[in-house]
C-alpha positions in Angstrom: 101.5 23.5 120.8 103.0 22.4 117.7 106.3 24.1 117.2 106.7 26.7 120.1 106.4 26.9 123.7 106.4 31.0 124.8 107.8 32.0 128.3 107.6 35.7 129.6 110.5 34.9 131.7 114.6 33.8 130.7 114.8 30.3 130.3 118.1 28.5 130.0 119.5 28.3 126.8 120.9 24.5 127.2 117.7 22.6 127.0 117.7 19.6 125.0 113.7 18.1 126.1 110.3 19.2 127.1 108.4 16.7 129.1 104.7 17.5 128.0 102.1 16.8 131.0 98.6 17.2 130.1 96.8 18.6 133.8 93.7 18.0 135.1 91.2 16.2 134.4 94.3 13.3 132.7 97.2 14.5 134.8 99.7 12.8 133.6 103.3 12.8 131.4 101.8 12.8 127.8 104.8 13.3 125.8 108.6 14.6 125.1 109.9 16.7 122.5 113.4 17.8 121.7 114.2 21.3 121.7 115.8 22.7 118.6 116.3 26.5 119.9 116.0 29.0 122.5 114.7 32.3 120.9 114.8 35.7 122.8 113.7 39.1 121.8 111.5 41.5 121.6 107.7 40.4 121.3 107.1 41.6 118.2 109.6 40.1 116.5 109.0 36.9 118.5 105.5 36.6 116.8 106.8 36.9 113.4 109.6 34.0 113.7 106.9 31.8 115.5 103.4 32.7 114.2 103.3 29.8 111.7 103.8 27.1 114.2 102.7 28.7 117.6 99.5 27.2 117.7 97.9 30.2 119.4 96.2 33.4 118.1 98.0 36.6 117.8 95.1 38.2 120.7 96.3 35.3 122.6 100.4 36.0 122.2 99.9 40.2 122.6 97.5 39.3 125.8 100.2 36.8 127.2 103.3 39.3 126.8 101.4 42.5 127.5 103.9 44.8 129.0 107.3 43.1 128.8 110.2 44.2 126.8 111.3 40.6 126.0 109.7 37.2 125.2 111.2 33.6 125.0 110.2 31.0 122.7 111.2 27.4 122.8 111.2 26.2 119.2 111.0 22.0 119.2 111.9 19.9 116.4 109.1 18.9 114.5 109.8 15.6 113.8 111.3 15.0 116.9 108.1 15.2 119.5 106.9 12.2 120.5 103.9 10.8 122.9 103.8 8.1 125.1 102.7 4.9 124.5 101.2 4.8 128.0 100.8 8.4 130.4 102.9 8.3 133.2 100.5 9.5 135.7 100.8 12.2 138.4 100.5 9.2 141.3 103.5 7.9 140.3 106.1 10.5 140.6 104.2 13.4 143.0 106.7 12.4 145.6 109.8 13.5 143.4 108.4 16.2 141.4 105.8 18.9 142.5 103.7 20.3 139.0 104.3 23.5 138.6 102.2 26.5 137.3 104.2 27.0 134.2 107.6 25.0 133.9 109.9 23.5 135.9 114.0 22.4 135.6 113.9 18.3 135.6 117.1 16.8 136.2 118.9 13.5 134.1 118.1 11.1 136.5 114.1 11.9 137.2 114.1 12.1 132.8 115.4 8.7 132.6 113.7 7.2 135.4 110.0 9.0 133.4 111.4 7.7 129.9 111.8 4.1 130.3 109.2 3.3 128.3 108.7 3.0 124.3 107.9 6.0 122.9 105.5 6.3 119.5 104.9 8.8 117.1 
């Protein structure tokens, strides 16, 4: 993923971070990038605005959005995604937060409590 993350279903349009988590076999909190738009339309025209930056092949997008009328893309800012210094493994917040298939709301409080480390480029 280098500029996009594609969802098949609506999203919330006042994100301001994704918390990247690598699963198995690291399972852990690799990363955070800010969000720099929510895009919504049809799938077609999603692929044109993203294709540059999706970091997946157009097979890929048509076989992921096969039969809906609308697709989301989360468009990050590129100079604005970071990685952590040190992966905050799955052990030590599996108690607060259940992984979820796909994504998953995080509250203020859980990010801050995650984030409380340096972050590196």
């Amino acid at each position: 993923m280098i500029g996009e993350s594609f969802r098949r279903a609506p999203i919330s349009f006042d994100l301001t971070h994704i918390v990247i988590y690598a699963s198995s076999p690291l399972k852990e909190i690799i990363g955070i990038a800010k969000v720099k738009n929510v895009l919504v339309a049809n799938p077609r025209d999603i692929w044109e605005a993203t294709k540059k930056d999706s970091g997946i092949s157009r097979k890929f997008f048509d076989s992921y959005f096969e039969g809906k009328d609308l697709a989301y893309a989360i468009e990050l800012e590129k100079n604005d995604i970071f990685t952590l210094e040190k992966g905050v493994r799955y052990s030590e917040f599996k108690d607060f937060l259940k992984i979820p298939q796909s994504f998953k709301y995080i509250t203020q409080e859980f990010f801050e409590n995650i984030f409380q480390q340096p972050l590196s480029d």
